[in-house]
C-alpha positions in Angstrom: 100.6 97.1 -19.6 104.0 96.0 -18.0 105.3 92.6 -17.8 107.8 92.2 -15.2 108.0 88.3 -14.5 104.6 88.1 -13.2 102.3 86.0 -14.6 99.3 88.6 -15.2 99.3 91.5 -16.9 99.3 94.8 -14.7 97.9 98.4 -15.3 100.9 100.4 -13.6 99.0 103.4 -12.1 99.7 107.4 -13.4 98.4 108.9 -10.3 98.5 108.5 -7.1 95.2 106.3 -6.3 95.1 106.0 -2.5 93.6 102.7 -1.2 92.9 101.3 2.5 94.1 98.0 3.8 91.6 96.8 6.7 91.5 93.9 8.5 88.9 91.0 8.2 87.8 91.5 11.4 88.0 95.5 11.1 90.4 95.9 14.2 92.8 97.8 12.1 93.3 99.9 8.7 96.6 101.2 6.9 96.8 103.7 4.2 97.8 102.7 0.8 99.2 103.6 -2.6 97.8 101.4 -5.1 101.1 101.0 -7.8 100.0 98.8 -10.1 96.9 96.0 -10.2 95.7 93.0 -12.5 92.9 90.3 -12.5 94.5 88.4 -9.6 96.5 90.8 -7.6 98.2 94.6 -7.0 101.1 96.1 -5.3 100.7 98.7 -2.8 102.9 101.1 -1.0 101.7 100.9 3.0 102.2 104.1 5.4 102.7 103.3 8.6 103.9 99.8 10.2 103.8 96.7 8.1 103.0 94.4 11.3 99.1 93.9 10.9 100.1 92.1 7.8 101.2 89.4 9.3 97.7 88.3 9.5 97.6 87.1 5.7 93.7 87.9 4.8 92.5 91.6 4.8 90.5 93.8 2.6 91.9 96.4 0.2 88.9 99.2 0.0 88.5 101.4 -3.1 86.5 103.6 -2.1 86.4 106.2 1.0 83.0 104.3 2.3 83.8 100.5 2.3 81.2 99.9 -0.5 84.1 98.8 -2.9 86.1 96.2 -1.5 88.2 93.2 -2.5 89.4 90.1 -0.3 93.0 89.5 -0.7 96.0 88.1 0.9 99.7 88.8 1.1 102.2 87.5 -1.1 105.4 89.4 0.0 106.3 92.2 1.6 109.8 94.1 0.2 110.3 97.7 3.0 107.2 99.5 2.8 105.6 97.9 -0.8 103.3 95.1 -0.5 102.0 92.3 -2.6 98.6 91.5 -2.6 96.6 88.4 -4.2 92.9 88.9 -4.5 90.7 85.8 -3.1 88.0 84.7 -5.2 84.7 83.7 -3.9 85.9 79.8 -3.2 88.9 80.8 -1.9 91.1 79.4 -4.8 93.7 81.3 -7.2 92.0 82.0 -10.4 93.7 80.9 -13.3 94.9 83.5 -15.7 94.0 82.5 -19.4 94.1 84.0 -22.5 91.4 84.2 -24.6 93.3 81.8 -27.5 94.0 79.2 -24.7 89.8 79.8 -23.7 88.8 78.8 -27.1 91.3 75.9 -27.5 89.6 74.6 -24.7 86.3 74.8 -25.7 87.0 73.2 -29.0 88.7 70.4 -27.7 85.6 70.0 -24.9 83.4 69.4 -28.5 
């Protein structure tokens, strides 16, 4: 895992693993390099114009069908590489904990 001022950790990819951008509404669809991904977001390399961005709430599919998806929305865009925070199913951020700061929290719920 790399550290690199985020505050998740991210799983830098090997290989190329290609990934779709598409919009909510499914009017458009870029193709995507996924570079590196954790609980909460992922950076991608976009082919093609950056524009359909703009509209801050898309899908990233995993898969070639659609069947594995995940909502997200853009964080920043730097040339051609994107970044990408994954919406959770209430719409907020999910806080990133560690499992240390999970159980000091439990034991001072007691």
């Amino acid at each position: 895992m790399k550290f690199d001022g985020r505050k998740a950790a991210r799983v830098k990819m090997d290989h190329r693993q290609p990934v779709n951008l598409m919009g909510s509404d499914g009017t458009w669809r870029r193709s995507c390099v996924l570079l590196d991904v954790s609980r909460t977001g992922a950076k991608v390399e976009v082919e093609g114009t950056l524009d359909v961005l703009q509209a801050k709430e898309f899908f990233m599919l995993l898969s070639s069908t659609g069947l594995a998806y995940r909502r997200c929305e853009l964080v920043w865009i730097d040339g051609t590489t994107a970044g990408i925070h994954f919406v959770t199913a209430n719409g907020k951020k999910k806080q990133v904990t560690t499992p240390a700061a999970a159980t000091q929290g439990s034991v001072q719920a007691k």
